[in-house]
GUKOLFI-46706 format. One line per field, with one value per residue: residue number from 1; chain; x, y, z of N, C-alpha, C in turn. Coordinates in steps of 0.05 Angstrom, whole numbers. Each point is the difference from the previous one (the first is absolute). Example, Ala and Ser with C-alpha at 12.3 -4.5 7.8 and 13.67 -1.06 7.14 Angstrom:
BEGIN
n: c(1, 2)
chain: c(A, A)
n_xx: c(264, -7)
n_yy: c(-114, 21)
n_zz: c(156, -14)
ca_xx: c(-18, 16)
ca_yy: c(24, 24)
ca_zz: c(0, 1)
c_xx: c(18, -15)
c_yy: c(24, 22)
c_zz: c(0, 14)
# end
This chain:
BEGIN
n: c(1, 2, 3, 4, 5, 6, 7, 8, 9, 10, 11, 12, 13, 14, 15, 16, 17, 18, 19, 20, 21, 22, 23, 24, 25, 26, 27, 28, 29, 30, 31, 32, 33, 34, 35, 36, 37, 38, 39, 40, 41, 42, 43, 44, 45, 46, 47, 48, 49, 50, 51, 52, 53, 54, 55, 56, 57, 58, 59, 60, 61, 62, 63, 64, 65, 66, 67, 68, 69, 70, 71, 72, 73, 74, 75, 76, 77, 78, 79, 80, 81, 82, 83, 84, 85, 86, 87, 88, 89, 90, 91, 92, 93, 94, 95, 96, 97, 98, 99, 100, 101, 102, 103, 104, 105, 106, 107, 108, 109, 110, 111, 112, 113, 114, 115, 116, 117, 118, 119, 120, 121, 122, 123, 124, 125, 126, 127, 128, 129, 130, 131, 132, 133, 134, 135, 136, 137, 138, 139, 140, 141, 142, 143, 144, 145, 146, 147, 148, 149, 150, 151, 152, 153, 154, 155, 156, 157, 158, 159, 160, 161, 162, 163, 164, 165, 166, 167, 168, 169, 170, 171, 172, 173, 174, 175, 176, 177, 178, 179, 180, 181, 182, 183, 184, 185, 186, 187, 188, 189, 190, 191, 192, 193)
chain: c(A, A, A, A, A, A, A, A, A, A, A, A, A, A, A, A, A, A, A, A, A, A, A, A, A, A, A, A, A, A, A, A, A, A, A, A, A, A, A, A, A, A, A, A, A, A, A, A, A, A, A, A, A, A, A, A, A, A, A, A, A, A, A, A, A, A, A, A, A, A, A, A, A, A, A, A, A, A, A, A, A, A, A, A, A, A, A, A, A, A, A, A, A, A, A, A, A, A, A, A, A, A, A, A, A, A, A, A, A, A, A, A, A, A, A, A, A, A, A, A, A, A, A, A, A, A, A, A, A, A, A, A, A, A, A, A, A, A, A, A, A, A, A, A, A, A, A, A, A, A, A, A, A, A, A, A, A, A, A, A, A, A, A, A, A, A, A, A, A, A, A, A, A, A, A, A, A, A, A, A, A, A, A, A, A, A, A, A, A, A, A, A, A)
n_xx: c(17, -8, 12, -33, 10, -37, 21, -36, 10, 7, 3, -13, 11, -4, 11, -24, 22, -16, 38, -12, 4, -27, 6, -15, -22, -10, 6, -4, -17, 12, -19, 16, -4, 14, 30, -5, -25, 21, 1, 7, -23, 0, -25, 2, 2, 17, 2, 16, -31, 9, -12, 11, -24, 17, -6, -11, 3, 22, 12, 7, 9, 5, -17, 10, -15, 15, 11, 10, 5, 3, 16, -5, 7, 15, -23, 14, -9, -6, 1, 22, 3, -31, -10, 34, 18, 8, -12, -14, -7, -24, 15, 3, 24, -21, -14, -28, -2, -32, 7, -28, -6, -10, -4, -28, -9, 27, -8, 20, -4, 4, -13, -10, 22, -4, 17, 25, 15, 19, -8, 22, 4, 23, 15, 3, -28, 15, -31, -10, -8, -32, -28, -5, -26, 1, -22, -17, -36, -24, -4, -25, -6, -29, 31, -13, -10, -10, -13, 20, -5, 21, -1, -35, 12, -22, 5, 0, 8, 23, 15, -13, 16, 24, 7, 23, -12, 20, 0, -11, -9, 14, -26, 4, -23, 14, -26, -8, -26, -2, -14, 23, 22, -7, 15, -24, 9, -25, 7, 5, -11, 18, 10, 6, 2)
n_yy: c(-24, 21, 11, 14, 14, 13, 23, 4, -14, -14, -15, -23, -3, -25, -5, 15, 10, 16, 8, 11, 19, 0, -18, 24, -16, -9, -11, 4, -30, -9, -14, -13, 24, -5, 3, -21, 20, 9, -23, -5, -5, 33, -8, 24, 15, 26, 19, -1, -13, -16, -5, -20, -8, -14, -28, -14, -16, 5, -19, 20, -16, 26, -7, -18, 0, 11, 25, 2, 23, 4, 3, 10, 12, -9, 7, 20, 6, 26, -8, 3, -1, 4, -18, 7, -21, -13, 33, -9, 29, -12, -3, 20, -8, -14, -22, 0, -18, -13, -17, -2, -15, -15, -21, -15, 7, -13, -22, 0, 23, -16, -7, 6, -12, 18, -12, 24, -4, 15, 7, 15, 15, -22, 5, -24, 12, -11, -4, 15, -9, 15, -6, -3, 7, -4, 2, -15, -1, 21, -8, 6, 9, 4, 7, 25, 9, 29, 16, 14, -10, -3, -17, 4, 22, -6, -33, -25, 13, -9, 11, 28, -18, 13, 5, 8, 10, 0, 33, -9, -11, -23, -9, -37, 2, -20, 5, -11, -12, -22, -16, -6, 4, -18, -10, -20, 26, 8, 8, 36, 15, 18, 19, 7, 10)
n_zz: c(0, -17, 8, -4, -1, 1, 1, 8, -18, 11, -16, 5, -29, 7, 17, -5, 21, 8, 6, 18, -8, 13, -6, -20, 3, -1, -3, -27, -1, -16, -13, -7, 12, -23, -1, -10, 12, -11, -11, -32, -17, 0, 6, 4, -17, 13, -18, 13, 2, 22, -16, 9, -8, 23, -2, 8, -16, 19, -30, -7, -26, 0, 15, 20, -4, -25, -8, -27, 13, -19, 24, -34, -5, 28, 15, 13, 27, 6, 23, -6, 17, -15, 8, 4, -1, 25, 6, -31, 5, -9, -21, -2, 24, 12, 4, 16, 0, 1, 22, -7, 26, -16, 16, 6, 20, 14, 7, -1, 9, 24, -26, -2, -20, -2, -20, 15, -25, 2, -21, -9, -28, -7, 2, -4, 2, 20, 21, 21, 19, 7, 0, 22, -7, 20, 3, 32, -5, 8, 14, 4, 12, -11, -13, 0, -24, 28, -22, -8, -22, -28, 16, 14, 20, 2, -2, -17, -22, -16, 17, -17, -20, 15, -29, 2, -13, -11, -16, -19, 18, -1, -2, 24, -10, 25, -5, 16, -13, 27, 2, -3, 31, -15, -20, 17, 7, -3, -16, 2, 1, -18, 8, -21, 19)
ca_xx: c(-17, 11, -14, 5, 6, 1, -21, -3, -14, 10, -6, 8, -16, -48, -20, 19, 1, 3, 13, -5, 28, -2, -14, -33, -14, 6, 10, -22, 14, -11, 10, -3, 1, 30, 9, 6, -15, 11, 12, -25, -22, -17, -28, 7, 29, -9, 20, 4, -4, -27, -38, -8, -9, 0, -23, -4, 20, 26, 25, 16, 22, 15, -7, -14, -18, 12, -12, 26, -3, 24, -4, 27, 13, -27, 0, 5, -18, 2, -17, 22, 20, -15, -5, 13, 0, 27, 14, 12, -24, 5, 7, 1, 10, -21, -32, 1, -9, -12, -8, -17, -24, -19, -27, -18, 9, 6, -16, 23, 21, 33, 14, 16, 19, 14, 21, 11, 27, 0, 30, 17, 14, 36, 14, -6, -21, -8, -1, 24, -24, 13, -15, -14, -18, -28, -16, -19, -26, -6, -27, -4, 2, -16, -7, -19, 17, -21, 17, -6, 21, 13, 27, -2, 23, -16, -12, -3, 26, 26, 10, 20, 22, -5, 31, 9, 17, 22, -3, 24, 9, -19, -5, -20, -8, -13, -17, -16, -17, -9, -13, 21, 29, 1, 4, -16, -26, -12, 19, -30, 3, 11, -2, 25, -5)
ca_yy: c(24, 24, 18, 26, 31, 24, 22, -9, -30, -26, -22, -31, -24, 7, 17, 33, 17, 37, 13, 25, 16, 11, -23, 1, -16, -28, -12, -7, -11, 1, -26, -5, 20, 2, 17, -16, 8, 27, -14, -12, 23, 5, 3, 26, 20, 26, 15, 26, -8, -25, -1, -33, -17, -28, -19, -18, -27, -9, -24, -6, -14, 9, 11, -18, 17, 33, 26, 24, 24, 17, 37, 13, 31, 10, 31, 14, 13, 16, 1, 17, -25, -13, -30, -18, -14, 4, 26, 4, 13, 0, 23, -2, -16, -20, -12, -20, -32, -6, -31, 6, -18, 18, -12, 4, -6, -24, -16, -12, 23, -4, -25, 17, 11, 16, 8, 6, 0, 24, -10, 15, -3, 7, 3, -25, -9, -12, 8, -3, 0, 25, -5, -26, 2, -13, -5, -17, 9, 16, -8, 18, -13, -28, -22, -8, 9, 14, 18, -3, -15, 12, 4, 11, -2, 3, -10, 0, -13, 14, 33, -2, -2, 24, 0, 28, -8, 19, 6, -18, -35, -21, -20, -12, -3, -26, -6, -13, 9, -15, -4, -8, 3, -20, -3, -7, 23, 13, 32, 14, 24, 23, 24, 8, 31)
ca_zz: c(0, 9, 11, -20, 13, -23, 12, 22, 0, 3, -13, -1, -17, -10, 25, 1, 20, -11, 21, 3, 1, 19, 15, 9, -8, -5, -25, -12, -18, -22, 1, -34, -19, 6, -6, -24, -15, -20, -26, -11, -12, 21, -3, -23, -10, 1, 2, 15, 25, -7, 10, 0, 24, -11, -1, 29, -1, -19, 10, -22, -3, 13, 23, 17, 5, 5, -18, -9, -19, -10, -6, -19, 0, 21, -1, 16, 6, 20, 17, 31, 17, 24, -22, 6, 20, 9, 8, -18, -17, -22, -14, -38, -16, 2, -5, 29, -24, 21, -14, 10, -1, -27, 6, 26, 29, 2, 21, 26, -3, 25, -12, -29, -9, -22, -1, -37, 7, -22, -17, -4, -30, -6, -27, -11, -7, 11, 29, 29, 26, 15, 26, 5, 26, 15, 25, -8, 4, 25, 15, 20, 34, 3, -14, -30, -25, -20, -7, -23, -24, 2, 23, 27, 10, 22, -2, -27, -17, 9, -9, -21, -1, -13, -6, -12, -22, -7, -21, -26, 2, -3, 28, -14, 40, -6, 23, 4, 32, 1, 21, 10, -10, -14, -25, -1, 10, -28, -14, 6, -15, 15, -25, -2, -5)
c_xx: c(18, -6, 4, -7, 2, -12, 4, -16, 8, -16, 15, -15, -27, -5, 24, -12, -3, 1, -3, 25, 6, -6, -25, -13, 5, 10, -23, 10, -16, -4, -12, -4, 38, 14, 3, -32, 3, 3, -34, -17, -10, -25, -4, 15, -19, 17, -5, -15, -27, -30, -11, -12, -12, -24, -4, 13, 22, 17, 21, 27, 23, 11, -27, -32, -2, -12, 22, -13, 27, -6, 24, 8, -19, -4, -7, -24, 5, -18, 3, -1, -23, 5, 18, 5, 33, 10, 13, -29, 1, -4, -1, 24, -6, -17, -6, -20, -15, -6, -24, -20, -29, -22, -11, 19, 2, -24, 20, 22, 16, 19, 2, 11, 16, 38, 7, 30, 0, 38, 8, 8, 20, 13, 0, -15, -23, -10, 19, -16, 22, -10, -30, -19, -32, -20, -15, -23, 6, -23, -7, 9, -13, 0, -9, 17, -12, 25, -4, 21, 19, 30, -3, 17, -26, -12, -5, 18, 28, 0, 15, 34, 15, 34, -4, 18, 20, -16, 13, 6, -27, -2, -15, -21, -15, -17, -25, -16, -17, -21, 11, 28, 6, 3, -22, -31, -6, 2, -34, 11, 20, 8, 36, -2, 24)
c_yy: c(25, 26, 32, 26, 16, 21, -6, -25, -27, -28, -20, -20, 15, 12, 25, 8, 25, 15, 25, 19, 16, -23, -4, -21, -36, -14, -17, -21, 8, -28, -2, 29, 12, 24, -11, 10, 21, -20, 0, 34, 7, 6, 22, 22, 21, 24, 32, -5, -25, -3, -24, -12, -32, -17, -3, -20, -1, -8, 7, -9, 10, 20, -15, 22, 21, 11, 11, 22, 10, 41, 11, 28, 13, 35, 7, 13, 19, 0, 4, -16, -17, -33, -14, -23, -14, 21, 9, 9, 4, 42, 3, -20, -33, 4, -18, -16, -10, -29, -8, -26, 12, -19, 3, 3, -33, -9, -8, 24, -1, -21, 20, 13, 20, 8, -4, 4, 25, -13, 23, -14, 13, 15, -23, -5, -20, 5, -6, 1, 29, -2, -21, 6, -17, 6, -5, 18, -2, -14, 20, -19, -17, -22, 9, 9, 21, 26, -9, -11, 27, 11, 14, -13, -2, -25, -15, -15, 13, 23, -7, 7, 32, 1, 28, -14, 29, 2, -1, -23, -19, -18, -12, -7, -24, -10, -20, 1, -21, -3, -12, -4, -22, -17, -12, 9, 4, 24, 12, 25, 16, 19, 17, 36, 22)
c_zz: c(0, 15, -13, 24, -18, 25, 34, 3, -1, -6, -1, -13, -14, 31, 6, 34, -8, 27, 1, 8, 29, 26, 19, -7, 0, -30, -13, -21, -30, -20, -38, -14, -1, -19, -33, -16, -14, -21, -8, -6, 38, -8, 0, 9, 1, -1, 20, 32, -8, 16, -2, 16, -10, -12, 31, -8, -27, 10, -25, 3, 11, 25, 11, 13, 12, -23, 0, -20, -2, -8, -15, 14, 19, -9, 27, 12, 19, 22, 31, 20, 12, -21, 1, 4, 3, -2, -26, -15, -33, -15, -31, -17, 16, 5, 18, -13, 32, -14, 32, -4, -14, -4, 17, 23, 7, 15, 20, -10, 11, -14, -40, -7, -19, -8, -32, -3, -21, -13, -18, -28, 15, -26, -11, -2, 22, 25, 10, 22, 18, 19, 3, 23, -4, 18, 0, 17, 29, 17, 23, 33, 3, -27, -34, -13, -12, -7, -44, -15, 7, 14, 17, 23, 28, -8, -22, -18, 16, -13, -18, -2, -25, -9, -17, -37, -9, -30, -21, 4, -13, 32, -10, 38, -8, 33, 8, 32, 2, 22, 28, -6, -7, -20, -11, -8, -26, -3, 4, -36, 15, -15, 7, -15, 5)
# end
């Protein structure tokens, strides 16, 4: 097995650890969605910023029940330091890309999954994994799952997952959202904004 260190993220094999830089939070596994989903056609291409939102069920060949969008020649947005995320506000020279639970509200929200790997074009042409995030649905105190689709942070699906892309680059964001952290679990809708 090898071990890959991109960033602030640490990975081992098919089951990826995602290390927090600040050593806030717990460690989240991630299981069959991997850094080997940049190869192969991404299910669609967008130039400058992307507006995708998935099926409820996919398995494609290349990417274990995942979703690759590919973003060309990002474009830049001004919107001053609020939207951020990791203390890196997006600006006219990036773009903050939201990979967002985009079906109903889960029925077992303390158990669903949302994650995405964001991948980087080289000068060779080829990705490079920059970063790797996850999280899983909200249950209230007693249990339910009220609140709304969408990545309500009160209850519901997972919050949504939020990357800053650099202007003039290519990226490819490879994500998936399940009803569980599970390789087993049945993939839901999600939307890549």
């Amino acid at each position: 097995m090898q071990l890959f260190k991109t960033g602030r993220v640490c990975s081992l094999g098919l089951v990826l650890l995602a290390c927090s830089q600040d050593g806030a939070g717990a460690a989240v596994t991630q299981q069959a969605l991997d850094q080997y989903c940049d190869n192969g056609t991404p299910q669609a291409v967008f130039t400058g910023s992307p507006a995708f939102t998935s099926p409820r069920t996919y398995n494609p060949a290349n990417c274990f029940k995942g979703q690759v969008v590919e973003v060309q020649d990002v474009r830049g947005e001004a919107i001053g330091s609020s939207g951020g995320t990791g203390g890196i506000p997006p600006t006219s020279d990036s773009r903050s890309v939201k990979v967002s639970w985009a079906d109903s509200p889960p029925t077992d929200c303390a158990h669903s999954w949302l994650g995405a790997y964001l991948f980087e074009k080289n000068s060779s042409g080829t990705f490079d994994t920059i970063d790797i995030k996850s999280g899983l649905g909200h249950a209230l105190p007693d249990g339910t799952c009220a609140g709304a689709g969408g990545g309500s942070a009160v209850g519901g699906a997972p919050s949504p997952l939020l990357f800053v892309l650099a202007a003039g680059k290519t990226y490819r964001i490879a994500a998936s959202a399940r009803t569980a952290q599970t390789s087993s679990a049945p993939t839901r809708m999600l939307g890549i904004h």
